[in-house]
N, C-alpha and C positions, 0 to 999 in steps of 0.2 A: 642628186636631186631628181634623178628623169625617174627613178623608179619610187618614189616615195609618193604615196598616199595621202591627197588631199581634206581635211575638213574643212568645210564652207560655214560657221556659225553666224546664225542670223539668214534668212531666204525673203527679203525684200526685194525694193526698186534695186538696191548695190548688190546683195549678194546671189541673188539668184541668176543673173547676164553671169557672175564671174564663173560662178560654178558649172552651169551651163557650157562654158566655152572652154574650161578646163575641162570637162565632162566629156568632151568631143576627142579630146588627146589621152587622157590618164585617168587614172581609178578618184574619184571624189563622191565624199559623203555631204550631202545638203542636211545639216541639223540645224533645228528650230524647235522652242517650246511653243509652238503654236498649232494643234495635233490639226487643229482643221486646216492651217498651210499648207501640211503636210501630207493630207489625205487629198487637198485639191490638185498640188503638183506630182504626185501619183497617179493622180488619174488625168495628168498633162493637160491642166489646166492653169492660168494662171492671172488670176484678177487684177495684177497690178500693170499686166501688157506691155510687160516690157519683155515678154517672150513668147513665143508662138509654141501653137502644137508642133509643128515639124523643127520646132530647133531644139523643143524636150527632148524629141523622139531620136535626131542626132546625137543627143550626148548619150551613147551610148551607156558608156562607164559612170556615169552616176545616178545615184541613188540615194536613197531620203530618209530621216529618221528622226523622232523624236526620244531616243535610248542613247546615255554618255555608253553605256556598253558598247554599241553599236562603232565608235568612233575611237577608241581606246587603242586600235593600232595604225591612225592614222601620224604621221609625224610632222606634216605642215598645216597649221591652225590657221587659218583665215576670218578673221574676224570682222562683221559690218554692222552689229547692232545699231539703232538710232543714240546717237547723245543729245537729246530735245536739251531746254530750258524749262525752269521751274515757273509758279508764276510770279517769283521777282526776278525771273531775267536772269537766274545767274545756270553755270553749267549741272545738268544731273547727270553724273556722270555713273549712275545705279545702275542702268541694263551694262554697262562697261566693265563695270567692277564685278559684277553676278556671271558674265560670260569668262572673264579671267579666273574667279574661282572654280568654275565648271572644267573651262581647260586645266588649271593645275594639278585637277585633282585627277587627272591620268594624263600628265605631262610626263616625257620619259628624256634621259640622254640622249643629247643631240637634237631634241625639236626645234622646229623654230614657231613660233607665235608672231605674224603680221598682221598686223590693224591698220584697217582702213578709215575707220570712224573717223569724223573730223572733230578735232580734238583741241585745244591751247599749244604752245607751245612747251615740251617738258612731260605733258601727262601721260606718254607711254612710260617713261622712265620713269618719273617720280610718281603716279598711279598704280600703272598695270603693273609695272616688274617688283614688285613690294609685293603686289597679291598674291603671283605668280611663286615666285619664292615663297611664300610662307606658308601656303598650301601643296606644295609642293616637296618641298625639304632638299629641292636644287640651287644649286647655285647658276644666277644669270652671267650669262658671256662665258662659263666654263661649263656647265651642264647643258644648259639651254639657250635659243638666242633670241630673239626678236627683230623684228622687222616693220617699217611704214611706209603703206605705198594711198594714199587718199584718192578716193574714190572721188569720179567729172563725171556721175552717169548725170545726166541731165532728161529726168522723165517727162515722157510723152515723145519724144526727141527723135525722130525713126532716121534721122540722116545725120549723126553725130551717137552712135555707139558704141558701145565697150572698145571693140578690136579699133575702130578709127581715131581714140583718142590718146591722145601721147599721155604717154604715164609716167608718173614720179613716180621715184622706187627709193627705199635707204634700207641701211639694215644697223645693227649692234656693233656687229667689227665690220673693220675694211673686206674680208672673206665671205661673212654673210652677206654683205652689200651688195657683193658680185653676184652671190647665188641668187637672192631676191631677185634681180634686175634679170638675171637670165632664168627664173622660172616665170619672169610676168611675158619677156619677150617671146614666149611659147605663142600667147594669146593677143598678144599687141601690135597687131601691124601697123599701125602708126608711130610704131617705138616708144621707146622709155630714156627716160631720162633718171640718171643717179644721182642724188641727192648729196651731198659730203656726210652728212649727219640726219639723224631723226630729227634732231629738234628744227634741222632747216625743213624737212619735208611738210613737218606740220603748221610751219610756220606759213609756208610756201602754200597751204590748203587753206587756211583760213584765212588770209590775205584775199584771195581770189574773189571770194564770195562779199568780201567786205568792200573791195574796191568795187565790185557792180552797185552793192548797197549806196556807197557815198552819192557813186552816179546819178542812181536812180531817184536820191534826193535831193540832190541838186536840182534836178526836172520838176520834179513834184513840188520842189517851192517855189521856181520860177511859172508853172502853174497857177500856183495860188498866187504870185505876183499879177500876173495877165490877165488872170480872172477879173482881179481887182480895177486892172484899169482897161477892162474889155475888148481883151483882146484875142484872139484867139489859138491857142499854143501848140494844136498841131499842124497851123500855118508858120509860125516863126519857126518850129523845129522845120520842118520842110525848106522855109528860105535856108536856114544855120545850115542845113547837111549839105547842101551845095557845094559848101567848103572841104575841100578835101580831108583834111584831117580834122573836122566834127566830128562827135563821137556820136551814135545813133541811140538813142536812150529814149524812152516813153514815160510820159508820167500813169502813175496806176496806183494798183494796191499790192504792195510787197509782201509775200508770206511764204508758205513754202518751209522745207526741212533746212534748206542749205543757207539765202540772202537775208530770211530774215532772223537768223538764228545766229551764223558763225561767229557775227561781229561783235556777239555778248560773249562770245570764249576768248575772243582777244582783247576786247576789253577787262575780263574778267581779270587774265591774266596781266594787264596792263597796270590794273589798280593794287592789285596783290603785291607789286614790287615798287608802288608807290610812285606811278605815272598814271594822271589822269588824262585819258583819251579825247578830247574836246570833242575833232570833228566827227569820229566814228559815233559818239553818243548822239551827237545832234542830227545825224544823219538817218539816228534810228529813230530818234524822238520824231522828226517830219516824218515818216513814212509808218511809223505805228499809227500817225493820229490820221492819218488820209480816209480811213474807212470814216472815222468823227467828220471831219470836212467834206465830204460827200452825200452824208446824210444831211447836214447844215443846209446844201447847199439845194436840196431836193424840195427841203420845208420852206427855205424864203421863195423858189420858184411855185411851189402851189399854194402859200399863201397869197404872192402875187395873183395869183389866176381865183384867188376867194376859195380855194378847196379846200378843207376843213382838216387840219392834220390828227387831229383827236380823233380815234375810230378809223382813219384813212386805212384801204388795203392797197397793199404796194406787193408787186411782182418784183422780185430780185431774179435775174439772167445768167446762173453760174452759181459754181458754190466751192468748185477744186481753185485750187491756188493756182490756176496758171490752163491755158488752153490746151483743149484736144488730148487730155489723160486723167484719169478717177482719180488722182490724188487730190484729198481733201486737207491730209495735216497740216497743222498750221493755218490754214486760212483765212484771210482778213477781213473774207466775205462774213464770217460770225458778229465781225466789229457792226457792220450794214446791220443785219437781222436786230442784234443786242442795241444798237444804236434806236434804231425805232422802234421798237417794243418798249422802250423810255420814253417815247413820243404817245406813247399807248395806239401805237399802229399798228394792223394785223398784217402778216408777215406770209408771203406763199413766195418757196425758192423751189423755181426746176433749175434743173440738168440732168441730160440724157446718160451721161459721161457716170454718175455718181450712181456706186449700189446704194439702194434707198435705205438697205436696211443696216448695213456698214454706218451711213449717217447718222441713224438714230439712235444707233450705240455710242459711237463716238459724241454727237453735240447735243442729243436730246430731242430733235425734231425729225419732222415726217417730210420729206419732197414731195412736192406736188407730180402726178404722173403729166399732167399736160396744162397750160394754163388754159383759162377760163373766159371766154367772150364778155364784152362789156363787163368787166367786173373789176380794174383796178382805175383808183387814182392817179397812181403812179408805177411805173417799170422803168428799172433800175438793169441796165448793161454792165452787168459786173465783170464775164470772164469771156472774152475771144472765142466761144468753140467755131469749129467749122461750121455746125449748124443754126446757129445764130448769127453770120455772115452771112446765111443766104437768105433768111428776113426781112423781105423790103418794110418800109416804115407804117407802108397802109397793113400790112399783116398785124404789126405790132401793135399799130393803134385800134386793131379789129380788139384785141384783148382790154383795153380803155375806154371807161367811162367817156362821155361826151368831153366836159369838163376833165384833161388829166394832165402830167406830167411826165416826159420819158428825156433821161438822162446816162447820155454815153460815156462811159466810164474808160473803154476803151475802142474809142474810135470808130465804132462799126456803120454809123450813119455820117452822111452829108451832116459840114456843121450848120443846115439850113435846116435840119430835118427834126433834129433835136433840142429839147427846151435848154439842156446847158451839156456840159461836158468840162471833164480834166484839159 
């Protein structure tokens, strides 16, 4: 394995840290169909930050391409495409299946194929090794082998990365298992952990992300309990955590690639075999509808104050799924924007964080460069940045009408300062 030839398929938030850090040790190829990717990490740039110019300029040995020529003598496949959700929630497992046809079709004896994607339990094997083979005209576990090692980058994340987090590792046979786990421990100073099996590994990944889901709904409806009987919930959580073995949880809006996504792959896989998953569903159902009860909850406080919700313009504070990194996917901040534009309210979202024009490919709208004095009814604290932390309240209210409403979604103000809050 020490002298075998890596390809990286896919160069996002997951694969681009791996490649990267393989890149420092051994020969690796970065491919991506996305030619402007690939022309920005060429020129050691790289928009999603979770890599620097001088850690490009480290990996010596890799190099980038959007040509399957290009990769055709590489013999360990690494694969991190996204597996999003459709829009009824269930798995798309399309870039997964389009990446394994791409590697088949210059798979050779003795490769191994490792996928990182987070997946159900079963879909390396019952998915990708069917593509794999049939485009190929190999046989699996005697030609070629495969591998599962799931991907904990956690973006925006600068003190929990790649090399410091413990890694699962599995492979196809007990022999490949071993190689896996001692090609990842090249790069893992935090160590790896072996897996018995693939299907525990995947199982083992999408559990993770489902157990924070459950949590984080739990919060979110005890929330919407305390709301109801005026109380206020980042004071109970404060007394709770006192407790040594409290668990520290926030209420918010959950989105993102990984918390608010995995737990429809496990369920998916749940109902397919004819178990219906009760709590993971209702866990999702509270925390999809949060952006809906957030904007509910904006309208009864400026109707209280007589402010006219028809025509109201409302500042939304964030638009990335999660503080202090550009990532936008998935975001539940769209629910807020979508939600009042039903209210026929006019809608302006900053963040410094978001490329503007990235936004308006993906959701259809434009970012505001800066908000606007005296000019909203309402501003909405949707997402933690650092720079929205340093906004004392008369700043905030410098941007409001006489008459308005400001509503902390995540905690950033005294809860004296703000008209309501999660």
């Amino acid at each position: 394995m020490k002298n075998r030839k890596i390809c990286v398929i896919g160069l996002g938030y997951v694969g681009l840290p791996i490649a990267v850090e393989f890149g420092k040790k051994r020969k690796v190829i970065g491919f991506d169909i996305n030619q402007e990717r690939i022309a920005e990490l060429k020129n050691l740039t790289d928009t999603t930050l979770e890599t620097t110019r001088q850690e490009l300029l480290e990996a010596t040995q890799l190099s980038f391409t959007t040509s399957i020529d290009e990769i055709k003598d590489c013999h360990i496949y690494i694969v991190t495409v996204p597996t999003p959700i459709d829009s009824l929630k269930k798995p798309d497992l399309n870039p997964l299946k389009k990446a394994s046809k791409t590697i088949a079709k210059i798979l050779k004896k003795g490769d191994i194929v490792i996928y990182e994607s987070t997946v159900y339990p079963g879909a390396t094997e019952e998915v990708c090794v069917p593509i794999l083979e049939k485009h190929s005209n190999l046989k699996f576990n005697q030609d070629f082998y495969c591998g599962y090692s799931p991907e904990r980058i956690n973006p925006g994340d600068k003190n929990h990365r790649l090399p410091s987090i413990k890694k699962i590792t599995s492979g196809s046979t007990l022999e490949i298992s071993i190689k896996v786990d001692e090609l990842y421990q090249e790069i893992i100073t935090a160590g790896t952990h072996r897996a018995s099996s693939i299907k525990v590994a995947e199982a083992a990944k999408v559990i993770e992300n489902t157990q924070r889901d459950v949590n984080i709904a739990l919060i979110n409806e005890l929330a919407l309990i305390f709301n109801k009987l005026d109380i206020d919930t980042e004071s109970v959580l404060k007394a709770a955590g006192t407790k040594w073995n409290f668990l520290p949880f926030s209420p918010g809006l959950v989105g993102g690639h990984c918390i608010s996504v995995d737990p429809y792959y496990l369920t998916h896989k749940a109902i397919e075999i004819g178990y219906v998953p009760e709590m993971i569903l209702s866990g999702r159902k509270i925390n999809d509808n949060m952006g809906i009860y957030v904007v509910h909850q904006v309208a009864k406080l400026m109707t209280k104050k007589n402010i006219s919700i028809d025509g109201s313009k409302i500042l939304i504070m964030g638009l990335t799924f999660k503080e202090n990194c550009p990532d936008i996917r998935n975001t539940q901040v769209i629910n807020l924007i979508s939600s009042f534009e039903d209210l026929r309210c006019s809608v302006d979202v900053y963040d410094p964080w978001v490329n503007k024009e990235g936004a308006f490919i993906e959701h259809g709208f434009k970012l505001i460069e800066e908000p606007t004095k005296k000019k909203y009814d309402a501003i909405v604290l949707a997402v933690a940045h650092d720079e929205f932390k340093l906004l004392s309240i008369d700043k905030l209210k410098a941007f409001c009408k006489d008459k308005h409403v400001i509503y902390d979604v995540k905690y950033l103000l005294k809860a004296s300062e703000s008209d309501g809050r999660l």
